[in-house]
C-alpha positions, -999 to +999 in steps of 0.1 A: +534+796-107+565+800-134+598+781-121+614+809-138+634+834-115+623+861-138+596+866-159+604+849-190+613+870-222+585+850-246+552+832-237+526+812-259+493+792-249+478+769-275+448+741-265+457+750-230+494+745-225+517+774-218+549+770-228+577+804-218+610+805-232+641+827-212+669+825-236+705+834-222+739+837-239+769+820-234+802+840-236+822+813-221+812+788-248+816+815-278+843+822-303+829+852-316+867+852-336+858+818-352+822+829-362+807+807-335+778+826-310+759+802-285+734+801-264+712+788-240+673+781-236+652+774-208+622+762-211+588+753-189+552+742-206+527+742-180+493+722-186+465+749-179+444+725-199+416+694-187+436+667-204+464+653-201+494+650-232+527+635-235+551+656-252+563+632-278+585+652-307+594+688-318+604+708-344+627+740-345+630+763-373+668+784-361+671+811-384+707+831-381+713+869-390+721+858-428+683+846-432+697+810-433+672+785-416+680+753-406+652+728-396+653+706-364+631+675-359+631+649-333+617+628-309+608+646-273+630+671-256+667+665-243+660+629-243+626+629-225+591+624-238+573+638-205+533+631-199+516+662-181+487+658-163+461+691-160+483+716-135+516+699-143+549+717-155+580+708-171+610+726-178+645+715-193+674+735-208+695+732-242+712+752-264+719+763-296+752+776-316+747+801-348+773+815-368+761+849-365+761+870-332+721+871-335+694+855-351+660+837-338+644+802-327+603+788-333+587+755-327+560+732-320+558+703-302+539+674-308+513+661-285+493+628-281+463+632-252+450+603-237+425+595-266+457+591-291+445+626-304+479+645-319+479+678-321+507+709-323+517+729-293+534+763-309+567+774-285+573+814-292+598+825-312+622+842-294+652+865-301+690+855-298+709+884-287+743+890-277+743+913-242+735+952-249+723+940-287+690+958-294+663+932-291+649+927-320+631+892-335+655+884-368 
């Protein structure tokens, strides 16, 4: 069962593992004057899989309204490097700033099972949106 209060806006399933992204805006951190949007992620990967994977880096590609991508790589998520055993979840929040009121977010993460095999878990991309923008993937 999802942790998520509502369904989530973007779903993927690759070797087994779900991951769901709800992204949310944040007015309160915004300076829409200063050309500074942000928002917020949450984010749960469940293990529907037989084996079980540590979660050990990811990558983001963050592309703005502009077409500009910027590239993210690093070790785990917020700080962690969780292990999930079959029927396991785990779910953490971040966040992202753009300097356009819209643009969009896609990943991987990097697994190693139990045998030391690696392999790429994709996470959705998924739209940022200001409230009452259409929704639209940039």
């Amino acid at each position: 069962m999802s942790r998520f209060a509502t369904d989530p806006a973007y779903e993927a399933e690759t070797w087994g593992f779900i991951v769901r992204v709800q992204p949310q805006y944040l007015a309160d951190q915004s300076e829409p004057d200063e050309g500074r949007w942000v928002w917020a992620y949450h984010i749960e990967i469940v293990n529907a899989s037989t084996r079980t994977a540590q979660l050990v880096s990811r990558a983001w590609s963050i592309t703005d309204a502009l077409g500009r991508v910027e590239t993210v790589i690093g070790p785990g998520v917020v700080g962690q490097t969780p292990t999930l055993a079959p029927g396991d979840a785990y779910a953490y929040s971040s966040g992202c700033p753009l300097p356009t009121p819209s643009g969009s977010m896609l990943g991987q993460y990097t697994m190693v099972d139990e045998a030391g095999e690696r392999f790429e878990i994709d996470i959705p991309a998924f739209s940022l949106d200001i409230p009452d923008a259409r929704r639209s993937l940039n």
